[in-house]
C-alpha positions in Angstrom: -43.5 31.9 6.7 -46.0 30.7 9.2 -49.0 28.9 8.3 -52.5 30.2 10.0 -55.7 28.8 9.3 -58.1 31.9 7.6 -61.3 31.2 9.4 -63.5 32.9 6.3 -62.3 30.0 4.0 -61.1 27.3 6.2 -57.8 27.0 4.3 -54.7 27.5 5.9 -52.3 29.9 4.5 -48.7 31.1 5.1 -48.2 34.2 7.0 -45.3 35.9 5.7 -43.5 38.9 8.5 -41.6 40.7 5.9 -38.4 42.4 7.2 -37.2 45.3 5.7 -33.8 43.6 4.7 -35.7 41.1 2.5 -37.8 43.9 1.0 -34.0 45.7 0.3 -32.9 42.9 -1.6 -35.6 41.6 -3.5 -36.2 46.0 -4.3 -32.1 45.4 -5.4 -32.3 42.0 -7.8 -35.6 44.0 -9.4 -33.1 47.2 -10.0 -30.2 45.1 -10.8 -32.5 43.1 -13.6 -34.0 46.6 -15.1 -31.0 48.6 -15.0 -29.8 48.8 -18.1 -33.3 48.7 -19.7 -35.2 51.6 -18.1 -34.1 55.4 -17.7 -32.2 56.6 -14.4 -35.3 58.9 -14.0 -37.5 56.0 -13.7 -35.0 53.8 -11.5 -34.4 56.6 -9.1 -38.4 56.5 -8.9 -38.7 52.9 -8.3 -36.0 52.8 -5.5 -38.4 54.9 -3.7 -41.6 53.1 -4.3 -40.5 49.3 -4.8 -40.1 48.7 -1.1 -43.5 49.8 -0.4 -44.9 48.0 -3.0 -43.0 44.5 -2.7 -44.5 45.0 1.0 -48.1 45.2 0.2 -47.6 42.4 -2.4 -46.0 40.5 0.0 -49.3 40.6 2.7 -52.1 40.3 0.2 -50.2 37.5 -1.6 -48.1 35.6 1.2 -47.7 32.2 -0.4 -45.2 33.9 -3.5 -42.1 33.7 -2.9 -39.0 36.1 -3.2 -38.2 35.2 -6.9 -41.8 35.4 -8.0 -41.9 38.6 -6.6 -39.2 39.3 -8.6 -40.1 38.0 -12.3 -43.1 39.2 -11.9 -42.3 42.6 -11.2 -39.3 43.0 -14.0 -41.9 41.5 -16.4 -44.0 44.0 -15.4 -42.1 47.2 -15.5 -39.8 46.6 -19.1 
């Protein structure tokens, strides 16, 4: 994460460059947590639109971190 000053609000905030490995494996703890809770229609789903998901998450709201993204998400989805 890289901090940047937003020039609107004055505050600085953390930038955060997500790479698509980081995306893969927080998308694979969500799976791993919901697995035996949630249909395999509705995983196979998910595997497909997690990554794009965690990804917008992950630029509107930079200053979560991995295992936010995470809790939040499996609380969300069972």
């Amino acid at each position: 994460m890289q901090p940047i000053l937003n020039k609107q609000t004055g505050h600085v905030e953390y930038l955060s460059i997500s790479s698509e490995y980081c995306i893969q494996m927080i998308t694979d703890a969500i799976i791993t947590k919901i697995r035996y809770k949630v249909p395999e229609e509705e995983i196979a789903i998910l595997c497909c639109c997690l990554p794009s998901l965690i990804r917008q998450i992950m630029c509107k709201s930079p200053w979560l971190t991995p295992n936010d993204i995470i809790q939040w998400l499996c609380s969300d989805i069972i």
